[in-house]
C-alpha positions as CSV (number, residue, x, y, z in Angstrom):
1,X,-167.3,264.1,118.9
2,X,-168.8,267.3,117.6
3,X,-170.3,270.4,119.9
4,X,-173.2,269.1,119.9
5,X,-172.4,265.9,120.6
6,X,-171.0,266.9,123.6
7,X,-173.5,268.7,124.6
8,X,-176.4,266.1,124.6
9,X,-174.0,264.1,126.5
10,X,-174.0,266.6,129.1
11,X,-177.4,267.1,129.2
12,X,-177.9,263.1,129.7
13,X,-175.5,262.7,132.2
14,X,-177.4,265.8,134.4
15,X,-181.0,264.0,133.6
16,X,-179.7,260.7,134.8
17,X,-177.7,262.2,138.1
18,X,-180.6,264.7,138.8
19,X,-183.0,261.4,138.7
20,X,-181.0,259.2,140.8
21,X,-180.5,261.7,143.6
22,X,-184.4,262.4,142.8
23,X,-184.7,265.5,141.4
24,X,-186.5,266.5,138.4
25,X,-183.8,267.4,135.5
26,X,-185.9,270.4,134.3
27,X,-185.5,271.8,137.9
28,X,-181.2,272.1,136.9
29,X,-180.0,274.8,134.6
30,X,-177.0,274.4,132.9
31,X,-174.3,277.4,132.5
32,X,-171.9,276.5,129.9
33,X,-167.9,278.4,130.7
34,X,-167.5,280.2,127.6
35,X,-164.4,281.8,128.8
36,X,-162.1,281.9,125.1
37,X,-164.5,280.0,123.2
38,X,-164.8,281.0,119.7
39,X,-168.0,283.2,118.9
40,X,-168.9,280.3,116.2
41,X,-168.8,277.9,119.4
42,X,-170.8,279.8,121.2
43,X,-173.7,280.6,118.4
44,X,-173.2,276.7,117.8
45,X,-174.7,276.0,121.9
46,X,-176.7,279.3,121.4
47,X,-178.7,277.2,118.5
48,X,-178.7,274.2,120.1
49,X,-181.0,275.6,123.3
50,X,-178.4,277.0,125.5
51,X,-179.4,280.3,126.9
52,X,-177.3,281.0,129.9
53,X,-173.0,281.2,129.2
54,X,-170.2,282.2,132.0
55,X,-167.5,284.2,131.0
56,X,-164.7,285.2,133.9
57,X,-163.7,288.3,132.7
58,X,-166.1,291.4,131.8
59,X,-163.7,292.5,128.9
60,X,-164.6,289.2,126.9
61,X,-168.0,289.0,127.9
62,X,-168.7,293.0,126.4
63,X,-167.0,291.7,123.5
64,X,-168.3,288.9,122.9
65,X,-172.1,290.4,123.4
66,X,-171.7,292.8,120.6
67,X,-171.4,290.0,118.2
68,X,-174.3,287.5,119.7
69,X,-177.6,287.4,119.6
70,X,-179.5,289.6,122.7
71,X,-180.9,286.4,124.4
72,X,-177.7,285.5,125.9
């Protein structure tokens, strides 16, 4: 299963728990953990609509920043 894969299957599985709990799936916004996840990773989920990316530690994140696109 590729990234991206993956990640539509996440997607689908919050759509189809946000419905049956009855909320609207557009309402839930997904943070992907991008704690030691390769920069290509990352600009893989960056392309693929993600916008919003968790890292635990600042050093990683500052580092990781410098090398992707401003959005994130």
């Amino acid at each position: 299963m590729t990234l991206r894969d993956s990640l539509q299957a996440v997607r689908q599985e919050i759509a189809s728990t946000a419905l049956r709990v009855g909320r609207e799936p557009s309402t839930i916004q997904l943070v992907v953990v991008s704690k030691k996840q390769s920069i290509d990773d990352i600009k893989t989920l960056f392309d693929c609509g993600v916008r919003y990316f968790g890292e635990s530690r600042i050093q990683e994140a500052e580092e990781k920043l410098r090398l992707l696109p401003p959005e994130i």
